[in-house]
C-alpha positions, 0 to 999 in steps of 0.5 A: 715841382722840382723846388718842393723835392728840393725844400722836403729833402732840406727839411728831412735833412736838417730835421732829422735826430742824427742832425740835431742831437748828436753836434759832437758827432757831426763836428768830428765827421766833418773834421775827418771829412775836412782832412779827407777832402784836403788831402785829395786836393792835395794830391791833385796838385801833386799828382803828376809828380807823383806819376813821373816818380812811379813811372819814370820813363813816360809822361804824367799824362800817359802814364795816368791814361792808363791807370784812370780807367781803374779809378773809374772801376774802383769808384763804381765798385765803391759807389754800389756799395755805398751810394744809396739807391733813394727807391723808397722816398718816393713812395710819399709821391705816389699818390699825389697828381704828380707825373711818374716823369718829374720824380724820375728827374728828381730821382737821377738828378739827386744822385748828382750830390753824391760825394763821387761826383767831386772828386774829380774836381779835386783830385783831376781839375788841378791836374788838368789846369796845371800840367795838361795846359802847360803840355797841350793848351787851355781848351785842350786841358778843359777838354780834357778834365770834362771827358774825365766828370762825364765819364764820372757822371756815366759811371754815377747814372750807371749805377742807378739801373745795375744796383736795382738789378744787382739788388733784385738778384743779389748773386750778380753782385759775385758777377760783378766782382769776379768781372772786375776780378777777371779784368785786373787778372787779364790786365796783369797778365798782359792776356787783355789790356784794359789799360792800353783802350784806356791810353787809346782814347786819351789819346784820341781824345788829345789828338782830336776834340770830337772824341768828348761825344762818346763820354757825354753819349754814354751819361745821355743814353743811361739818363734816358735809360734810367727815366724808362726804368724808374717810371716802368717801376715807381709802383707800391708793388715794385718797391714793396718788400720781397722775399730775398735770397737772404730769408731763402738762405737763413732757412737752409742755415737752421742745422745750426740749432743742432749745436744747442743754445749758442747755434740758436742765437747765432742762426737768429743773428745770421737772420737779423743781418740778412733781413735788414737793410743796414745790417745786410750793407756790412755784408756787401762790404766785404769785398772792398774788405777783400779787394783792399790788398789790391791797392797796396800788395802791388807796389814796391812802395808798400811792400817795403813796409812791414808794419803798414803790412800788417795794418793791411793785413789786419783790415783784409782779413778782419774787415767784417770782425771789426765793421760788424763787431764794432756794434755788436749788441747794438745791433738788438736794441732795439728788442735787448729789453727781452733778452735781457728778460728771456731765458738766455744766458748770458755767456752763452750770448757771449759765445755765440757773438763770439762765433759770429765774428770768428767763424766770417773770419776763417771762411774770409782768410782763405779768399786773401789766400791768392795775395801770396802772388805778390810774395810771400811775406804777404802770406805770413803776415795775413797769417799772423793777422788772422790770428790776431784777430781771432785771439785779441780783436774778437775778445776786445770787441766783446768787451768794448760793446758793453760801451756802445749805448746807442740805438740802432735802426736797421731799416735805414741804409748805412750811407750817410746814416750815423744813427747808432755811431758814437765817438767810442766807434771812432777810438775802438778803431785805432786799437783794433788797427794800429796796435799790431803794427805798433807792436810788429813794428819795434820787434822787427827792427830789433830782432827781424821780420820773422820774430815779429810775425811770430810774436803777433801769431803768437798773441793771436795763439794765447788769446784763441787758448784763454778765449773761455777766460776772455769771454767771461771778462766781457761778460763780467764787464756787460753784467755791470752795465747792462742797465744802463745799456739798455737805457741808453738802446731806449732812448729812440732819438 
């Protein structure tokens, strides 16, 4: 039974429109995918060098045994918002003489090909062949790396129940965050170190073998855990569609129909993204979005460099700007023939994706607020981001979308989903996050830090000023090819 789960998952996979029709598309991911994978086995292998260079006063092996226990919160955070959870492919199941056990294997052991669940091989196995076998000995290293990959595997099976839960009732996902929020505050402030239980069982671990049973106990009980649960819950009823928190709270946003036409389109746009699956991933992205900063804002390393700073603070403030903006109409094709047939004007369909994308991003600038605990030149410079992205990036998304032609399925899961992403999604990028560095960059050599910021500020400030004149330019450029978007949003495969 197992072997036809697998056999339909191949052909679903290789038969599938994204597959076939879009070569191009799968060449460059993969590239990118190549690099990414490269550079992460690289790392491995330099990883305790690096270690010692950070903390120069403590072994690799130390040092890491510390911090591991973040790799494992950040993955599990990653994981929530971008591992999909495969609920609603056995519904085609149901009704055949198949027992509710076997697609609850099937379910739980398809999660094991996530892309989470080989990093350690690449980022961790060459750490442990190389230094801990010089350091400890060979059955110590293997010890070693297997209580690392169980613990990825804990994390992995661990997922599967809290993302159902998390997604029955989406106000645990703040839970979540303010958890793991709550835990690198305690940490930070030496009030509760999470850190030090880390090094604590590492070194148990080191000391005595036997301790590798908590980490594969805890992937065993969540196994079985997950089998009680999927079989309590594989019923057409459970996996049918409710009424979400997100349809309850688009009906207490309708005050927005009080700001005429463009409160209208963008009350209806609010409804679109909180009532589709893909379009709703984007908004349970924003707070990696957030958290980003905490990766780089506390290292000396960053801080030193102004223009990677203002790439950061481009990404932290305009996160949701630039992943939602990036298929801005896209996003309405696959009803853009009756909005272009509708009594809606067409600049007033610009304005309101215009406050779509502004609006997100003032209410998200002041949860960066806090970065300013690790100085305030970080402070400044999401300042002077934020204008900019309001000023330049919003305007240039309105006008780069007359390019996106691709059609959109928002019923479908954004993870492995490359429907409705071209080529031009992965240039847009690169403008969107590299020219305000570009631009900070020269002039704070030149002149200092503080004419810099000024000057990104600045063009932030002129584009918010001429924002009615940029408008109407991307309108002008949509009214010349509106047709052939609307084509192109036709074309289904």
């Amino acid at each position: 039974m197992i072997k036809w789960f697998i056999q339909h998952q191949w052909k679903q996979a290789i038969r599938s429109s994204i597959w076939q029709k879009n070569a191009a598309l799968n060449i460059i991911i993969g590239f990118f995918m190549v690099i990414m994978l490269l550079y992460l086995l690289a790392l491995g292998f330099f990883l305790d060098k690096l270690l010692e260079d950070i903390v120069k006063d403590a072994n690799a092996d130390i040092t890491l045994s510390k911090i591991i226990i973040y790799y494992f919160l950040f993955t599990f955070l990653m994981r929530f918002f971008l591992q999909s959870l495969p609920a609603m492919e056995i519904i085609p199941y149901l009704h055949l003489r198949i027992k509710r056990s076997t697609i609850a294997w099937f379910m739980q052991f398809k999660s094991l090909i996530s892309f989470f669940n080989f990093i350690p091989f690449l980022l961790f196995l060459p750490f442990a062949l190389g230094y801990m076998r010089e350091e400890f000995s060979g059955f110590q290293s293997f010890i070693w790396f297997l209580s690392v990959f169980l613990f990825e595997l804990t994390s992995n099976f661990m997922l599967i129940y809290f993302k159902r839960k998390f997604t029955l009732n989406p106000k645990l996902i703040l839970l979540l965050i303010g958890a793991i929020g709550l835990i690198i505050a305690l940490d930070k402030f030496d009030l509760f170190s999470i850190s030090n239980i880390s090094l604590w069982y590492f070194t148990q671990l080191n000391a005595n073998w036997m301790w590798i049973f908590l980490p594969l106990f805890s992937t065993i009980f969540f196994v079985f855990w997950n089998l009680s649960m999927i079989q309590k819950n594989s019923y057409l009823d459970d996996l049918s569609p409710k009424k979400t928190e997100g349809e309850n709270l688009s009906a207490k946003l309708n005050l927005l129909q009080n700001f005429g036409k463009t409160g209208e389109l963008v009350l209806g746009e609010i409804k679109l993204i909180l009532r589709n699956k893909r379009s709703k991933s984007v908004v349970f992205l924003i707070p990696f979005f957030l958290l980003y900063g905490l990766f780089f804002y506390p290292q000396d390393l960053y801080n030193d460099k102004m223009g990677f700073l203002v790439f950061v603070g481009i990404f932290v403030t305009g996160g949701f700007l630039i992943a939602y903006g990036q298929y801005l109409m896209a996003w309405e094709s696959s009803h853009f023939d009756f909005i272009l047939s509708s009594n809606i004007g067409i600049h007033d369909y610009f304005k309101a994706k215009y406050f779509l994308l502004v609006i997100p991003t003032l209410i998200l600038y002041f949860f960066t607020i806090p970065y300013m605990y690790f100085g305030m030149k970080i402070f400044w410079v999401n300042f002077a981001a934020l204008f900019y992205n309001l000023g330049v990036n919003a305007p240039l998304l309105l006008y780069t979308a007359s390019y996106n032609k691709k059609r959109m399925d928002l019923s479908k899961g954004a993870m492995m989903n490359y429907q409705g992403v071209g080529v031009n999604n992965f240039i847009l990028v690169l403008p969107l996050l590299a020219v305000p560095a570009l631009i900070f960059w020269p002039i704070s050599v030149f002149f200092g830090h503080i004419p810099a910021v000024l000057t990104l500020g600045g063009l932030g400030v002129l584009g918010l000023i001429f924002n009615q004149s940029l408008i109407k330019f991307a309108v002008n450029n949509f009214k010349k090819k509106r047709y052939q978007i609307a084509e192109g949003y036709r074309q289904k495969g």
